[in-house]
N, C-alpha and C positions, 0 to 999 in steps of 0.2 A: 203643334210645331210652328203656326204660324208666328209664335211671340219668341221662336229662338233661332238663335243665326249660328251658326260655323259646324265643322263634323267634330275636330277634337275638341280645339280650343273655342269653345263655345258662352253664350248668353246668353238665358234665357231673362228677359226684362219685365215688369210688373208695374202697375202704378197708374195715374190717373194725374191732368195737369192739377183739379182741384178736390183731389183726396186725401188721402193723408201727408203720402207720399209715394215718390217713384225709389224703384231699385230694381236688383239684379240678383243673381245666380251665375257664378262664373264657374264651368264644369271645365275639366284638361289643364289646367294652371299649372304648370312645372312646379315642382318644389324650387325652393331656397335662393326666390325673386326677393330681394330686399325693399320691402315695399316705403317707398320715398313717398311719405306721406302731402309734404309741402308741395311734392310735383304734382301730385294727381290733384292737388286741391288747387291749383296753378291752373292747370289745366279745366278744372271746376270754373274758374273765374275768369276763363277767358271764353268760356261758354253764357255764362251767369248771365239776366239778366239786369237792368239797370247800369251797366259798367262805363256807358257814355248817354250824351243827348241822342245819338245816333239810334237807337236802342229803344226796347220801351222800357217804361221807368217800373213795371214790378220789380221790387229790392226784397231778396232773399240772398242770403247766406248762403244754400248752397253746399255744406259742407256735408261730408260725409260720413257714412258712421259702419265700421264691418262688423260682423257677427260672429262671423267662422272663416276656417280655410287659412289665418295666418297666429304664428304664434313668435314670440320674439322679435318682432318684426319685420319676420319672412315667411312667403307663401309656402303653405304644410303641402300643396300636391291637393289637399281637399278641397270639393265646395267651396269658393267665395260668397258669403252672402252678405249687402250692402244695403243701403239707404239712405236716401237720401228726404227728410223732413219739407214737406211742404208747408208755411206761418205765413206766408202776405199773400192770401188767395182773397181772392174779388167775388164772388162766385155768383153777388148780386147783378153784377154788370150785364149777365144773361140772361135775366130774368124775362123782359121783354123781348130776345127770341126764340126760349126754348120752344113756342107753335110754329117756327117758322125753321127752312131751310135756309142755310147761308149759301150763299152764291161761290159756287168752288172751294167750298167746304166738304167734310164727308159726312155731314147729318143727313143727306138723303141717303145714299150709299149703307153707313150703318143702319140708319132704322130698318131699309129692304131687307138687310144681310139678317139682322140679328131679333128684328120687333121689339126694340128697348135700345138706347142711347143716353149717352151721359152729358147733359145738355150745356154742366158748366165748363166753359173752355172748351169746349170736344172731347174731353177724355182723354181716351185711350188715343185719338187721332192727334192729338196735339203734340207741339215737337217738344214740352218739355220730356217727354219722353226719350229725350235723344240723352240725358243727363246720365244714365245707365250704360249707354255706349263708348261718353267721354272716361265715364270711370273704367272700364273695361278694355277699353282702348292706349291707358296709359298706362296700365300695368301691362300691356302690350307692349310698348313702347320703350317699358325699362326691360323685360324682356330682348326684346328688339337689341336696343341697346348692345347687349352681352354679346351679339351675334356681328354687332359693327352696321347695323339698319336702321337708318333714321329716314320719319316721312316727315314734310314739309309741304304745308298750304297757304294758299295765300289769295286774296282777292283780286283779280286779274280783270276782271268788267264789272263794271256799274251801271245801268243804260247802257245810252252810246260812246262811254267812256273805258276804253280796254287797253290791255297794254299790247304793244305791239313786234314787240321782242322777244327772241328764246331765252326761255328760263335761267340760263343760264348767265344772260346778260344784267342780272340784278342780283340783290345783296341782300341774304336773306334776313341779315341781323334787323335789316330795314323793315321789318314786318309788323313786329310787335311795336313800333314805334309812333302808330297813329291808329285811330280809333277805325280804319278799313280796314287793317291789315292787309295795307296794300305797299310790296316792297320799292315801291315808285314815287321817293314823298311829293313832288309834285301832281302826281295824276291822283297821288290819294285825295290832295286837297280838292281837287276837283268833283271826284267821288263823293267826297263829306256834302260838300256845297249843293252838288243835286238832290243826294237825301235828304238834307236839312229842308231844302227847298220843298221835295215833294211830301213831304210829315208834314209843312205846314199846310199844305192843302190840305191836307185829310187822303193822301193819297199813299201806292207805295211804288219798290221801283224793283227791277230784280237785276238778275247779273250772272259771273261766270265764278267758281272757285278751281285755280290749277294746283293741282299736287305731284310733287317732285319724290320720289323715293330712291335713295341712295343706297350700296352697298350690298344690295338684292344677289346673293349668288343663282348662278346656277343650277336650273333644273327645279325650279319651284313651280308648280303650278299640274293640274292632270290631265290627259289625251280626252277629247269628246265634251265630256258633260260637264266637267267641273273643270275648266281650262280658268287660269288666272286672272285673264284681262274678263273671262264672263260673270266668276268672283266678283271682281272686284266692280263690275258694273252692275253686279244683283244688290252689292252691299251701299253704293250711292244711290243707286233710284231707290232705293227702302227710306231712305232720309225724307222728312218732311217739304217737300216745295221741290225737291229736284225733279226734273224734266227732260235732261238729257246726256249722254254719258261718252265721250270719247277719247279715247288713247292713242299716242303715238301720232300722226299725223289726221287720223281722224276723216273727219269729212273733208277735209283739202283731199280732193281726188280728181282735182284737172291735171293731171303728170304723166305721164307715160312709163312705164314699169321700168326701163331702164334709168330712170330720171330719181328714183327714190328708191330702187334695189338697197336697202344695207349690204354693201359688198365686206366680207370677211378678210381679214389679214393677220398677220401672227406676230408679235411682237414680245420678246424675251420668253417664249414659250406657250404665253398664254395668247389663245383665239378673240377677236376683238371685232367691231363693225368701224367702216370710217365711218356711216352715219346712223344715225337712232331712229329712223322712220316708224320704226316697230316698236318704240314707246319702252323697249325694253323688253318686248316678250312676244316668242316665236311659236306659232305651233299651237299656246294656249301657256307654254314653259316661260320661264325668264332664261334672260341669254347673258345676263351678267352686266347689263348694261342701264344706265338710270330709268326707271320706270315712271312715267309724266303721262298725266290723264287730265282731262279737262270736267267740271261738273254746272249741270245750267242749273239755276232757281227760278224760278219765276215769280212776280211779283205775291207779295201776302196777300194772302185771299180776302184778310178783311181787312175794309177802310172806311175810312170813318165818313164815309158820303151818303147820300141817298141815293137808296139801289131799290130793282122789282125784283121779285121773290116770288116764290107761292108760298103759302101757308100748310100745314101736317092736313089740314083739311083739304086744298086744292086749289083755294081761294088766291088768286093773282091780288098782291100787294106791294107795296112802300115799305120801306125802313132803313133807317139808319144804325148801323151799331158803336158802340158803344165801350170803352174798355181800354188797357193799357195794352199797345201793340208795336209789334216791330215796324217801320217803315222800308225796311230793308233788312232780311235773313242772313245777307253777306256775312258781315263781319262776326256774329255769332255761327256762323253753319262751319266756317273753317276749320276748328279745333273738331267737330263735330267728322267731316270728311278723315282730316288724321287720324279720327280713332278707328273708323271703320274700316280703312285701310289699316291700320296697324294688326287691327283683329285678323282682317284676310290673313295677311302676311306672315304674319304666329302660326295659324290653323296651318298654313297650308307648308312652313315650315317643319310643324311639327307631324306634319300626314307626309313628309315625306322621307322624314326618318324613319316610321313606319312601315315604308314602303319597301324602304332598302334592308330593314332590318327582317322584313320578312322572303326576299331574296334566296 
């Protein structure tokens, strides 16, 4: 179970950074989702490696290939199953550390867990594995869609570089339009500048990604165990590099309760908040109101300096690694958080029809 995420609308993912290939199994898929191929392969490529200098330069395609689950162009209700082809692996580039642990890596971790790792890339630890989520996640998204739900991410810090405005104060069309995905084009430029700066050290830098979800009705989400906002924070710390997960106003907690209450009011019938403190979701439910969470990364584990290690033996050493690497997760991790958000937001729409229908 550990390699599958949701109750209905579910993935279970497979695959290795340099093995064949990664893919998926998508189980609960509604029938007769018209599946927009150019989108999801959009979505592919804004994940993809190599797509700016920003970026590391492995160039793969990227493209997708399904098996089952759609016929005419739309989802049968069956089994999804997908893949996606791995052609420009490096796998020499490890050669000189498969004896050794990486520093904030999970080579020590899996060898304890399992007595066997997969030394090129990391495996199964690596976030090409995230390429199973974006697929999975944008047929969520055209789902989504149908229902009037659209998620939205975007790079909001870089270092000491953040924005400092509500969400709502920026233009989201601004996003795709610089290689941060930052809807800020002045602070992107900034953005770019530090990462370019710190790739050339051989170093990396991490940052914040915010996501905006519009259209959310109410009453998503369940009492206790499986409440939305703890969803949706199981489904971003599973991402590769995140570190920290907060909604609604979050760790801003110097206020006084009256001071950030969402007071309720009524307007042409329907119940409303004058303001959003609660990110959109009460109780563990959604209240009908924009749901906005914030997600940390921390910088990439590996860079390309001289670091001490120990060795599989024990042995305190040196080394430097070696390899095509991101300097910054950002601007690839965004498309990456929308899908898992979009996944939540299917599942947890579609457990709640469920819910009523068993009423």
């Amino acid at each position: 179970m550990s390699n599958t995420f949701g109750k209905i609308f579910s993935l279970t993912s497979f695959g290795e950074s340099h093995g064949r290939g990664v893919g998926g199994i998508i189980d609960g898929c509604p029938a007769g989702i018209e599946l927009d191929i150019p989108f999801i392969q959009n979505e592919l490529n804004r994940r993809k490696p190599g797509q700016s200098n920003l970026t590391t330069s492995r160039d793969e395609a990227d493209a997708v290939e399904f098996f089952s689950g759609v016929f005419d162009g739309k989802t049968t209700g069956t089994p999804i199953a997908f893949s996606i082809w791995n052609a420009k692996q490096r796998s020499g580039d490890y050669d000189s550390m498969k004896e050794l642990y990486r520093p904030s890596h999970a080579d020590y971790t899996y060898q304890l867990k399992y007595g066997i790792r997969d030394k090129r890339g990391g495996g199964r630890s690596s976030a090409r594995e995230t390429i199973a989520r974006v697929v999975t996640g944008s047929i969520a998204k055209l789902a989504l869609k149908q229902l009037g739900i659209k998620v939205t991410a975007y790079t909001s810090q870089v270092g000491p570089f953040q924005l400092d405005k509500d969400y709502s104060a920026y233009d989201f069309n601004e996003i795709e339009q610089n290689p941060v995905r930052c809807p800020d084009p002045e602070m992107a430029g900034k953005m770019a500048a530090l990462i370019t700066e710190v790739k050339t050290k051989g170093d990396t830098i991490g940052g914040v990604v915010t996501c905006v979800i519009k259209g959310v009705p109410v009453g998503l989400g369940e009492p206790v165990f499986y409440k939305l906002h703890a969803t949706l924070g199981a489904a971003m710390l599973s991402i590769n590099a995140v570190k920290g997960f907060e909604y609604g106003s979050g760790f801003d907690v110097n206020h006084l309760g009256s001071a950030v209450n969402d007071v309720f009011y009524s307007k042409n019938g329907e119940i409303r908040t004058r303001s959003n403190n609660s990110g959109g979701i009460q109780g563990g439910i959604s209240n009908g109101e924009d749901i906005y969470f914030r997600v940390a990364f921390k910088p990439v584990a590996t860079i390309l300096k001289n670091q001490h290690t120990v060795d599989t033996s024990g042995n305190e050493i040196e080394f430097k690694a070696h390899g095509r690497h991101d300097p910054c997760v950002l601007p690839r991790a965004v498309p990456v958080v929308e899908a898992m958000a979009a996944i939540v937001l299917l599942d947890m729409y579609l457990l709640s029809k469920t819910n009523k229908l068993s009423q």
